[in-house]
N, C-alpha and C positions, 0 to 999 in steps of 0.2 A: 389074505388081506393085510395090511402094510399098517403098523401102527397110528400112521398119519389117516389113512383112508378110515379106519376106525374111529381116529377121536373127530374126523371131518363129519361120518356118518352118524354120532352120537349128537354131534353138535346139533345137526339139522334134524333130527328125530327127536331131541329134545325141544329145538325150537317150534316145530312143527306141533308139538302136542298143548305145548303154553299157548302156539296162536289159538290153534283150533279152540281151546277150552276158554280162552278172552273172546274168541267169536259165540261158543254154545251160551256161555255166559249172561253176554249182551243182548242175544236174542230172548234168552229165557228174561233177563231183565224187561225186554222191552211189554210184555206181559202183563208186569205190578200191576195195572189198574183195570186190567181186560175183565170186565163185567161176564164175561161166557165163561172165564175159568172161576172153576172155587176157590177161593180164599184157602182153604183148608188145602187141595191138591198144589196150589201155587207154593204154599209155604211147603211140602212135603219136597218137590220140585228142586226148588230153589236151595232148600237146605243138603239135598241128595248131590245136586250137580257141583255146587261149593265144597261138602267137604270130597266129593270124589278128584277136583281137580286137583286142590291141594294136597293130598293125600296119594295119586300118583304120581305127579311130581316130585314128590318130597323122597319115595322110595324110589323113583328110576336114575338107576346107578349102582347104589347099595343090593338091587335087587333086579333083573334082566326086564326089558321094558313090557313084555307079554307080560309076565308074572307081577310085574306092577299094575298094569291095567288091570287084571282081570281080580286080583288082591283087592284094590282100591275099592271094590263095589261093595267088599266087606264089612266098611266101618260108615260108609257113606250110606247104605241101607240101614243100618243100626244109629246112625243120628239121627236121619231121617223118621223113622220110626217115632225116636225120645222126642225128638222135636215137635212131630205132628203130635204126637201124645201132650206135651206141655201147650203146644196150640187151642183144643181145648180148654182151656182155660179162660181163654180168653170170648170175649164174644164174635170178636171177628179176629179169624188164626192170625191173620196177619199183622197185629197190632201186639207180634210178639216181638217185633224188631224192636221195636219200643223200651223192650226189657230188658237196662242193662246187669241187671243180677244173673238172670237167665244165660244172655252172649258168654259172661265171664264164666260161670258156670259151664258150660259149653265148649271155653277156648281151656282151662282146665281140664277135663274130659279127653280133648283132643291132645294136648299136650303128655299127657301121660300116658294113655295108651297107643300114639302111634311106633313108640320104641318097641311094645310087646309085639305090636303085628308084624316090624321091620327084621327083628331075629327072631322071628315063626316064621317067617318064608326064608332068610338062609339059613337056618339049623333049626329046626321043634325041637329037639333033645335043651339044647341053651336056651329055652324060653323065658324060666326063672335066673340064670345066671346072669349075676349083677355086670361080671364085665361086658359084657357083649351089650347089656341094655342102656351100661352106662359112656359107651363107645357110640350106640345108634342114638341115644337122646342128643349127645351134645355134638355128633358129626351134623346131624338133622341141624340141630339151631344155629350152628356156624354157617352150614349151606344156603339155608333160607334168608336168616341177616344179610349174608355175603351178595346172597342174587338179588335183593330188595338194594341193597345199597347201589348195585350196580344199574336198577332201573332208576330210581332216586337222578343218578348221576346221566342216564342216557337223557329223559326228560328237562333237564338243566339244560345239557349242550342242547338240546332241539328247540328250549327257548331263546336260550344264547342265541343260538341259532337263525332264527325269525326273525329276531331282533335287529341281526344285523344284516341280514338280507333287506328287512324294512328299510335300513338306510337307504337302499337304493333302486328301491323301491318294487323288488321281487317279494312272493306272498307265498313262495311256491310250498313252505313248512305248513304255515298256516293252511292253507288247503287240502296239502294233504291230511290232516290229522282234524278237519273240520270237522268229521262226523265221527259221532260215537262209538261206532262198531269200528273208524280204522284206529282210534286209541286203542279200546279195550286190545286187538288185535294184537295188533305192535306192545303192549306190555306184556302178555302173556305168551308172545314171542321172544323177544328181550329179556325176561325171566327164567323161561327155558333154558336160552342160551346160556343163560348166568350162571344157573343149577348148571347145566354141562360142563361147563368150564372149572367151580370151584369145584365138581369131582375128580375131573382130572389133575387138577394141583392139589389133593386131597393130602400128599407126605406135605406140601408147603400151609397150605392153608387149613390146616389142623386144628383143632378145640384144645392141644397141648401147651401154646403160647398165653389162650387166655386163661387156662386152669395155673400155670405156673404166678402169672401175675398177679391172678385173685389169692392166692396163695399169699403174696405180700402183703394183704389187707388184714391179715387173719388177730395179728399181734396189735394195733390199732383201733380197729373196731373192738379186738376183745376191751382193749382198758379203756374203751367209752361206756361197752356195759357194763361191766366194772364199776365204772366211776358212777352210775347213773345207781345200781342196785346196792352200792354202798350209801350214798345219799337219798335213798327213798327213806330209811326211818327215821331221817331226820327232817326230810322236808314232812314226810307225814303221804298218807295215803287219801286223805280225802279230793285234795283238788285232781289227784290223776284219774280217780275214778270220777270224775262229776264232768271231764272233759270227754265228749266222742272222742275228739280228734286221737284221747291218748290211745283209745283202741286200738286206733289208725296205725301210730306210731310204732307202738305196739309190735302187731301182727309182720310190719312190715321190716324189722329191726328182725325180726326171729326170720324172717324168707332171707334175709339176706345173713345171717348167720348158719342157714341151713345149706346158703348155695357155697359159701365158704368151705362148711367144713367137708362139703361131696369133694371139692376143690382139693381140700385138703388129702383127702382118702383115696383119690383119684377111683381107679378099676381094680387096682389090687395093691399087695403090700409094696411090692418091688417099686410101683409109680408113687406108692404116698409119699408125705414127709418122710424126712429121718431126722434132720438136723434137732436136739433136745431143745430150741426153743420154738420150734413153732411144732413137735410133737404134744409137746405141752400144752402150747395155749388153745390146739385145738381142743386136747382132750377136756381142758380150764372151758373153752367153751360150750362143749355137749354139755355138760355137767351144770353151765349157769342158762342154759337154752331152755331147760324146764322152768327154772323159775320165768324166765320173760316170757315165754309163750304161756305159762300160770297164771301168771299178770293178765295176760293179754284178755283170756279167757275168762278171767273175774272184772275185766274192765265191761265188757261188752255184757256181762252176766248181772251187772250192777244197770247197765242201764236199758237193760229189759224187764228188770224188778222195775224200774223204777217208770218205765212208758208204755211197757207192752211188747211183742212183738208187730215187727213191719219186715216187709222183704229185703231191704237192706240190711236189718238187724237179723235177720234168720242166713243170710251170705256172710256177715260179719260173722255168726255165731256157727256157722259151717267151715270159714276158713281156719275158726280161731280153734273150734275142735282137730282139723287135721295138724294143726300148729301143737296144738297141746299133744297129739298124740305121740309126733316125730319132736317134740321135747321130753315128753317123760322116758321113752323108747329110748334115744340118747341116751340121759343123765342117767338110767340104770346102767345100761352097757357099756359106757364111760367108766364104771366101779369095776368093774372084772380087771382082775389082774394084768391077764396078758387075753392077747388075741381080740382084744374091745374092736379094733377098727374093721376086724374081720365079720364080725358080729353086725356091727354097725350096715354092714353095706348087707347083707341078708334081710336084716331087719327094713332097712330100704324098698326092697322087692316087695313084700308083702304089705306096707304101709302105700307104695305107690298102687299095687293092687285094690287093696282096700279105699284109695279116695278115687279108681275108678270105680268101685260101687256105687259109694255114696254121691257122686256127681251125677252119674247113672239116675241113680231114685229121685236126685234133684227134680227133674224134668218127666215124672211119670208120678199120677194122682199120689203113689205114695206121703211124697212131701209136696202137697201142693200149697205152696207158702203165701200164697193170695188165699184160700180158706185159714189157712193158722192166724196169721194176719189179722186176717177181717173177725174170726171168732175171737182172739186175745182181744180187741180195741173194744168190742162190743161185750166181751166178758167183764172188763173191768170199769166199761159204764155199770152196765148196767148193779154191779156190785158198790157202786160209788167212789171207786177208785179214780178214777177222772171227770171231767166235765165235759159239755157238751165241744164247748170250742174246743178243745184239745183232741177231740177225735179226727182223724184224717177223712173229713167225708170225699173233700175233692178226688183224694187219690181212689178213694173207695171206687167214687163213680167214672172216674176216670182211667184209671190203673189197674186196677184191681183185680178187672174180668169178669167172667159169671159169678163167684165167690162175692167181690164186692158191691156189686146189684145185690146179690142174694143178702146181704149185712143190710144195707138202705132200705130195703125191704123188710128185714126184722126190726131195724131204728121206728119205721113208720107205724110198726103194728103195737108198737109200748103205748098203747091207749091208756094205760092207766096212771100214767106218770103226769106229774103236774105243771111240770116245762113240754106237754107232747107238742104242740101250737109249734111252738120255738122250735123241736125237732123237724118237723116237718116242712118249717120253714127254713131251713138250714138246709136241709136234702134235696127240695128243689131249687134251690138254686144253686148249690154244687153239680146238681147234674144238666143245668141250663148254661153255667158257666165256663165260657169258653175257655181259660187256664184260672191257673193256683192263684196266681197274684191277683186278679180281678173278683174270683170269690171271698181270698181275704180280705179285701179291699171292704168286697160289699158286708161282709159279717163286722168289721172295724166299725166302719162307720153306722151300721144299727146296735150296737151291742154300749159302743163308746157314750152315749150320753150317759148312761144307766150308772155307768163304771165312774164316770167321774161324781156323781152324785154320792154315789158308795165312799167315795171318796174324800168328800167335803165333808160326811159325816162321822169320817172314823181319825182322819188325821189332826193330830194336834200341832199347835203353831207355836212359836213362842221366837221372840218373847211374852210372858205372861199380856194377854188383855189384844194380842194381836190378831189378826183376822187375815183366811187365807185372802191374796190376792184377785178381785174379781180377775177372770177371763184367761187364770193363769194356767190351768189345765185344760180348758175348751179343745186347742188345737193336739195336745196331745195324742202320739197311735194307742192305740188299743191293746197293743202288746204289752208299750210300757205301763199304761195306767192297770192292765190283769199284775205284773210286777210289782207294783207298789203296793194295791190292793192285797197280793199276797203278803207281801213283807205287812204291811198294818196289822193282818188277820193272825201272826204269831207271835202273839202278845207276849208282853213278859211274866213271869211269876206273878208280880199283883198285879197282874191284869189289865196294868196300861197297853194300850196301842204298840205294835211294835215298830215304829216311824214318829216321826218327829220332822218338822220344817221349820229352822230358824232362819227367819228371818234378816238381808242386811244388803248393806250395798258393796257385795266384792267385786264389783263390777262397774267402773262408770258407766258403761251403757246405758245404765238403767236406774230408775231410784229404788230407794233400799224396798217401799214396798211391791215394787214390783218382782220381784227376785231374793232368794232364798237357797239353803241346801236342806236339801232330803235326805234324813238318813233313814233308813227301812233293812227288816231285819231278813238275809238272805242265808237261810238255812238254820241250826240252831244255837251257831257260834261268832256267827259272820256276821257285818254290819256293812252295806254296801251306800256310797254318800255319790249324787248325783247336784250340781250346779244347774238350777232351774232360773229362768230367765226370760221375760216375753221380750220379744222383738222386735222387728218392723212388722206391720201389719197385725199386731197382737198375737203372731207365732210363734210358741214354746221353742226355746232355745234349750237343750240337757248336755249338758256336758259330766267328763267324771272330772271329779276331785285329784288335787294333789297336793303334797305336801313338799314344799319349799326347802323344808328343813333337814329333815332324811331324806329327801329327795328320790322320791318314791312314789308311786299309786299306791295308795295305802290298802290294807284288810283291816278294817275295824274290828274290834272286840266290841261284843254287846255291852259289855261296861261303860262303855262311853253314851250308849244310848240312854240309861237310866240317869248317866250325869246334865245332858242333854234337858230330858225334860224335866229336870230335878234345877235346871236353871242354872246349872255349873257351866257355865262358856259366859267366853264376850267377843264381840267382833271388832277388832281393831287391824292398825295398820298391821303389813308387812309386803311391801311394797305397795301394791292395792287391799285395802283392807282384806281381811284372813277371819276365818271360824279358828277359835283354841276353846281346843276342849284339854285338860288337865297339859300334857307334853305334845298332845297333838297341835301340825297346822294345818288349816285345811283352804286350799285358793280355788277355783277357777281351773282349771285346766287348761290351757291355751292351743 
């Protein structure tokens, strides 16, 4: 057979198997809601025949198409399995779609072990050898983008397409592609083809062009972390940890210093760098990869002290462990003299092993993180570590699974507590309530009059002899008056209130007693000022504060609070009248 006749017969053998799998696909979709099947065998189904598609497609080529078919049933039995296993959890298996921690979890899983399966079927002896796996991870991800981009692009011209047949008044696209089963079809044909195609230009369309180019990021990125882990002790550590997001930042700053420096070490010595300045900055970068993945790790670790665990924070606190591992792993084997980058990529093998474990136990009772969850929220009520509004009952009742039923169920049974009324009333209607927003909605609004009363009794006004404005809090949320309430409640050393409202008119809108700034104390250093104002229909207007002068959103010092109600301020012009407290100004916000 003729080279041509081979790559003709590849073509249509691969396309042939994308269609079939876009047709087995759609059929097993068309199922979802068939009342005769179980929930439980649908999701075991449905997860078996997904990862078996993707999965021999991804190896036919790399691996002969029998030996990929009959392979694929391998890993696709073994999700199948974790999956339905993580399905109980749930009340009904199939409201595990629903779970993005879980999917992600999952598409990690998948991502890391399909390179071990793809050099197990061409060599077992190379199973752990980094080249060969780090050859099949990134041929794999180039092929898949490559064929995803090419359906992206077939779907384009086929609306193009319609579109301009509609000028004149042919329908013939739109008809064909009217039903479900011939999309699915035609994508997982087209797909096929895609994957055929970028195997055969495998020398041209190589993962070599994109490792050289991430290669140029290495010395850039590095002196942003750099510049970012020089400036942490002087910005100070509290605001990074008091933010999620820096988590966020975080974790995702270290995946992408992680993908660099594979970049950088390529599959062996002879493909890595050589040139002395980006030998350097990679090594400059293992070596600062532990501290930010350190960071990362105390970011998320801070604010599980500080709310509990929830299934986000246990995903946060699972990725930020394999982050800290493949940074301390780094920055020691960065210190060896010679042979670190060799090091490096061994160490590789065995860390990517290891977070197929751990993704592994993700998804089987081991770590069933709707029980951790549900027992952290309810451990730290019931220790007085939080309050009732702060507990996630929605998500309990609604997210959560058998585990957070089973929590709502222990909330109900604290008969002996002297808010039980109020629990119980809390827990039915989270689990009556059709989404999140409508149960906070309805806890706002019963919780809120109470809150503004607590309110009117603890806040002082001033200037001396003034009186809060009636109606001025009424329309306020619930969130923000638990916020003020808090800041009131961390009083200062003698024992004033920690908030203060003076009084004045920075605002024509309104007259001076109708509006005011709130200062209230926001942690035990902080002093956070809010522009309170009623409006049309006697609705709370809050804006924040600024300062005109340094021209800044200011951070208060508690110092200003005791000058405050010590009657050190006046409110005069500065453009529209302004709060001055010693060198501060404070306006309006616009």
């Amino acid at each position: 057979m003729t080279g041509e006749s081979q790559m003709l017969r590849h073509r249509l053998v691969m396309a042939a198997l994308g269609g079939a799998m876009g047709m087995a696909l759609w059929m097993l979709g068309r199922q979802w809601n068939n009342p005769a099947i179980a929930p439980a065998l649908f999701l075991a189904s449905i997860s078996w025949a997904g990862t078996y598609a993707t999965v021999a497609l991804a190896m036919v080529g790399p691996v002969s198409v029998v030996r990929a078919l009959c392979a694929a049933t391998i890993p696709a039995t073994i999700v199948a399995v974790l999956v339905s296993l993580a399905g109980l959890r749930h009340v009904t298996a199939m409201d595990l779609v629903e779970d993005p921690a879980l999917l992600s979890v999952l598409l990690i899983f998948m991502l890391f072990s399909l390179p071990f399966l793809i050099v197990w079927l061409q060599d077992r002896a190379a199973v752990t050898r980094y080249e060969n796996l780090f050859l099949a991870a990134w041929t794999m991800a180039v092929r898949y983008v490559a064929a995803w981009m090419f359906v992206v692009l077939f779907w384009l011209a086929a609306f193009l397409g319609d579109a301009l047949l509609e000028l004149v008044g042919i329908d013939l696209i739109e008809t064909a592609f009217e039903e479900g089963w011939a999309r699915s079809v035609v994508t997982g044909l087209v797909l096929g083809l895609g994957l055929a195609v970028v195997h055969e230009m495998r020398e041209m369309i190589s993962p070599f062009l994109i490792l050289r180019l991430l290669r140029l990021l290495i010395v850039p990125v590095l002196a942003v972390v750099a510049v970012f882990l020089l400036a942490l002790p002087v910005r100070g550590l509290t605001q990074l940890f008091g933010a999620y997001s820096a988590a966020s930042i975080l974790m995702a700053m270290a995946t992408v210093g992680l993908l660099l420096i594979s970049a950088a070490l390529d599959q062996n010595d002879q493909e890595a760098v050589h040139t002395p300045l980006l030998c350097l900055a990679t090594r400059l970068f293992a070596l600062l990869l532990a501290v930010l993945t350190g960071l990362a790790a105390l970011a998320v670790a801070v604010r599980v002290r500080e709310y509990g665990w929830t299934p986000d924070r246990l995903l946060a606190a699972l990725i930020a462990l394999i982050l800290l591992a493949y940074g301390i792993s780094y920055g020691v084997v960065a210190c060896a003299a010679r042979g670190w980058m060799a090091r490096i990529r061994r160490v590789n093998v065995w860390l990517a092993l290891g977070v197929i474990v751990l993704t592994g136990l993700w998804m089987t009772p081991v770590l069933d993180v709707f029980r951790l969850s549900t027992n952290s929220q309810i451990d730290r009520f019931d220790a007085g570590e939080s309050r009732i509004d702060q507990l996630p009952l929605w998500q309990m009742a609604h997210e959560w699974g058998r585990a957070g039923q089973d929590g709502l169920d222990r909330l109900a049974a604290m008969t002996g507590r002297a808010d039980h009324a109020n629990i119980l009333t809390r827990i039915e209607t989270a689990r009556t309530g059709t989404n999140r927003f409508r149960f906070e909605q309805a806890m706002q609004d019963r919780v809120a009059p109470q809150q503004v009363q607590d309110l009117q009794k603890i806040l002082p006004v001033r200037p001396l002899g003034s009186a809060l404005p009636d109606g001025l809090l009424a329309t306020a949320p619930s969130f923000r008056l638990q916020e003020w309430l808090d800041g009131c409640r961390r009083r200062l050393p003698d024992g004033r209130a920690g908030c203060v409202l003076i009084l004045g008119q920075y605002s024509p809108a309104a007259a001076a007693d109708a509006q005011g700034i709130l200062l209230y104390r926001e942690g035990d250093d902080n002093l956070r000022a809010k522009h309170l104002m009623l409006g049309a229909q006697d609705t709370l207007n809050a804006r924040e504060v600024f300062d005109p002068v340094a021209q800044t959103w200011p951070t208060l010092p508690v110092s200003m609070l005791n000058k405050a109600l010590d009657g050190a301020f006046r409110v005069g012009p500065s453009g529209d009248n302004a709060l001055f407290i010693d060198r501060t100004v404070l306006v309006p916000g616009r």
